[in-house]
Phi, psi and omega in degrees: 000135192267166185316308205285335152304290173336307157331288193285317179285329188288334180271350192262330175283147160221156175227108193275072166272156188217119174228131168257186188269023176241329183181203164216162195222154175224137147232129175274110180242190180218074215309325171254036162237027216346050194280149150255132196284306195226092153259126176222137176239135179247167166212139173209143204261124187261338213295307184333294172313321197265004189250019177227009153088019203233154193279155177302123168313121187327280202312341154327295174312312180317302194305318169316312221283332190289310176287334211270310175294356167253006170244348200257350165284324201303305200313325192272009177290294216268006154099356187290143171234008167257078188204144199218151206233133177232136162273185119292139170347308203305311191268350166302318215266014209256130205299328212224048172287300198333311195281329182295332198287322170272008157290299214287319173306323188288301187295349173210018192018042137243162198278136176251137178228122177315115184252146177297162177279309184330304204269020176275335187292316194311289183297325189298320195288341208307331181290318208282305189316305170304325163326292197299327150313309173295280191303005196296008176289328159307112179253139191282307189103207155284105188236133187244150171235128174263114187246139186214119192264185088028301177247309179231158193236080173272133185225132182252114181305159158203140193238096177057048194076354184239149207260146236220305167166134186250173218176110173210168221243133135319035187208128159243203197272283186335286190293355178259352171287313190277328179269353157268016162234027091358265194301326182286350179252358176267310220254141178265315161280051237288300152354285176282347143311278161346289200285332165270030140312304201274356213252335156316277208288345161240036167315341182259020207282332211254356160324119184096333172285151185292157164329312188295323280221285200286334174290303225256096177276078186288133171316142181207196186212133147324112179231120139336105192232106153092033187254052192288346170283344152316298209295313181310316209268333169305310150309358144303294196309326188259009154076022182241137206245341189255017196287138173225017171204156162213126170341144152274017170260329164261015165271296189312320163319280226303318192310311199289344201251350170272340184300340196238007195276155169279176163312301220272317196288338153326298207295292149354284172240337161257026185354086163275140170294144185303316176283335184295310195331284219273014162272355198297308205270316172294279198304331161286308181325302186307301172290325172305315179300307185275022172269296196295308185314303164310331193047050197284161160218029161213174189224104162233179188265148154223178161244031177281115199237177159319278182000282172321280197343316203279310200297322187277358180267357180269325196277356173272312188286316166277021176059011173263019163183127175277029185275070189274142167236051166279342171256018190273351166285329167305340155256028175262307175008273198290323156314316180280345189263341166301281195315319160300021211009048187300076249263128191278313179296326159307328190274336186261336171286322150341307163267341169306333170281332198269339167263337154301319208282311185306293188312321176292353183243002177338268195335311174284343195250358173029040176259173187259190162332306192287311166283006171268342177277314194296338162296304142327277183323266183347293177316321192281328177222075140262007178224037183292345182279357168300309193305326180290282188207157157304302166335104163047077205263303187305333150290321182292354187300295189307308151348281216276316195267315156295344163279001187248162203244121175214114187298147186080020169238154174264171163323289175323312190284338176262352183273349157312291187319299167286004182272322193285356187263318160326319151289014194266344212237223194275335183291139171229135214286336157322334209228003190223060191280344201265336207253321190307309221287342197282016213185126171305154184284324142337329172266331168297340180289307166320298149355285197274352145284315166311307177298333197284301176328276188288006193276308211309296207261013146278323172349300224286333199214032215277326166316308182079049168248350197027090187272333180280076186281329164222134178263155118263139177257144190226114187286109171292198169283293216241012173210204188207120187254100159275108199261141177237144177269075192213174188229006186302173187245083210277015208288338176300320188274318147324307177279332176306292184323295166321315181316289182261358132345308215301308226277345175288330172328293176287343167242000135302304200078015184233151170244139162281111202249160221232125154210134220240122171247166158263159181246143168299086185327000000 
């Protein structure tokens, strides 16, 4: 293989790792062929310790940091030098993640990075979500993809391929393990406790939906994501090895002949791993609930895993695939700002100004793509804190949005999101330094370029009468000329504007000047 082959397969692999509380996985992809080079999975169960609150044991970590270290000669065997390693939600949540993540760094110098449950549902769908694209001449129908950890449960709605909304629970096999052997020494129905446990925890699955949605439950189907020991032990049961779907009348049998099997008949004749058994029984009970909630009548599997997600969002970021899914978080966006009764036409000119202003001021603010979406979000709910009050709205904002589940954002990116919602109105991060201080200056420089931003193009409607239909903007020496296009009477929008001006000042270094033309009939 000549230099320049070399050269060329290294910019083109990526290597996607993932540790999770069951094991770790390396996937090799060849991003501009999407081939797979290489998958290797280890399982090592980190989960006892952390769902029992106690810290993961050193030698646990050895075994990650041994296997990490054994993934990290495959990528340099086959030559990759682009690869990168993310935990899960589950395991962030660990009394001592912090020190795992810098044993994992010492023994292999790589950096680990904590994912959201919000972004875990975002990669785990991705394969399917491209499915539902390449076939859209197909109609699919209602399809929920169900990802069921360890811990969490995420279920993403779809409507004929197009994506509709996601929603994900504090709740797995594991924590549903520990209150049922709880509950079988308290309850003579332990079972039917259980199931109204669980049933506690996804009491909020119909948040957000329309009306029409929830009376009328038109049949739909399900598909199972990353759950192979489900899929193994139903392909046991139905004595079929190559089933990759089952009826929900005969998965509720299976269901009905496992509530009552020993341990040694799992094992046994449906060769469940011995550690697994007592999760066996939480997850169908889990899944069974979330069929009904769903009115699914079919089931099917997939091995659609985090992983894929990552390798296709680094091949959307390295420009070889234009399969981007930023919008399904804008629209989960625009779902939370529905719910919040976030009066829409103010709310859509707002961001439509807000996104003329970003592209046009790029050169000064050099930010990329990624920080145009968070703005783009920030816009669509900077004004969810009216539904708590009006009063001083812009702390309930921040609140509310940092506190909402939004698919595809990591932590960082929404606490970004609520800073900038937050700032939008009067308040400024110069003047809020005890509330500022708390957030790296790196994210604070963002903060105060985004927000500078959305101060401008709230300005623009600040009435909510929208006299303003098109802005253009123009970079000077010593300003920024924003021309708006109306025959309107601006003298209100003019002073509002001077007002939350200031703060673009400080943080440009430019003064933003308001200037008005008319429009022709």
């Amino acid at each position: 293989m000549s230099k320049w082959e070399n050269v060329d397969m290294a910019q083109k692999y990526f290597g996607a790792i993932m540790v999770n509380v069951s094991g770790v996985e390396l996937l090799i992809v060849n991003l501009k062929t999407r081939k797979t080079i290489e998958r290797v999975t280890k399982e090592i169960n980190l989960s006892d310790d952390i769902y029992h609150d106690r810290r993961v044991q050193y030698e646990i970590v050895s075994k990650v940091a041994e296997a990490l270290t054994g993934f990290v000669q495959i990528l340099h065997d086959y030559g990759v030098e682009n690869y990168e390693l993310w935990g899960s939600q589950a395991l962030s949540q660990a009394i001592n993640a912090d020190f795992i993540a810098d044993q994992l760094f010492m023994h292999t110098g790589l950096e680990i990075r904590w994912l959201s449950m919000s972004e875990e549902a975002y990669y785990r769908n991705q394969d399917l979500s491209l499915s539902f694209k390449d076939s859209k001449k197909v109609s699919h129908g209602i399809v929920y993809l169900v990802g069921i950890t360890s811990g969490n449960t995420s279920i993403t709605q779809f409507d004929d391929g197009k994506f509709v909304t996601s929603t994900n629970f504090a709740l797995g096999p594991i924590k549903i393990a520990e209150d049922l052997q709880s509950l079988r020494q308290s309850a003579p129905n332990s079972i039917g406790v259980l199931n109204d446990y669980i049933d506690s925890k996804l009491n909020d699955f119909d948040m957000g939906k329309p009306a029409s949605f929830v009376k009328k439950p038109d049949p739909t189907k399900i598909f199972l994501l990353g759950t192979s020991p489900i899929k193994s032990l139903i392909s046991h049961y139905e004595k079929d090895h190559s089933l990759m779907s089952i009826d929900v009348n005969a998965f509720e049998a299976l269901v009905d002949d496992i509530v009552d099997a020993s341990d040694q008949y799992l094992i046994e004749q449906l060769e469940v791993n011995e550690d697994s058994v007592p999760l066996i029984l939480p997850e169908l009970l889990l899944i069974r609930r979330v069929i009904q909630l769903t009115n699914a009548k079919e089931i099917r599997f997939s091995d659609s895993g985090i992983v894929d997600g990552l390798v296709n969002n680094e091949a959307v970021t390295l420009g070889y695939s234009k399969d981007d899914f930023t919008h399904q978080t804008i629209t989960m966006a625009v779902n939370l700002a529905d719910h919040y009764d976030v009066e829409p036409i103010h709310r859509d000119l707002v961001t439509r100004f807000a996104m003329h202003l970003f592209d046009q001021l790029k050169p000064l603010h050099l930010l990329g793509p990624r920080e145009r979406v968070l703005l783009q979000v920030a816009s669509i709910l900077h004004d969810v804190g009216n539904y708590v009050g009006i009063h001083e709205h812009y702390i309930h904002s921040e609140y509310i949005i940092r506190h909402s589940d939004i698919i595809g954002l990591s932590r960082i990116e929404r606490s970004i999101i609520a800073a900038v919602a937050r700032y939008h109105s009067s308040t400024t991060p110069s003047e809020d330094l005890s509330h500022f201080s708390q957030i790296s200056a790196e994210n604070r420089r963002l903060i105060a370029k985004l927000a500078a931003i959305l101060r401008l193009a709230d300005a623009l409607d600040d009435d909510r009468q929208q006299k303003i239909k098109k802005i253009s903007v123009s970079i000077k020496t010593h300003s920024v000329v924003i021309t708006v296009y109306s025959n309107a009477n601006l003298a209100y929008e003019n002073w509002i504007f001077n007002s939350k001006s200031q703060f673009f000042k400080e943080a440009y270094g430019l003064k933003a000047v308001l200037k008005q033309r008319g429009v022709k009939d």
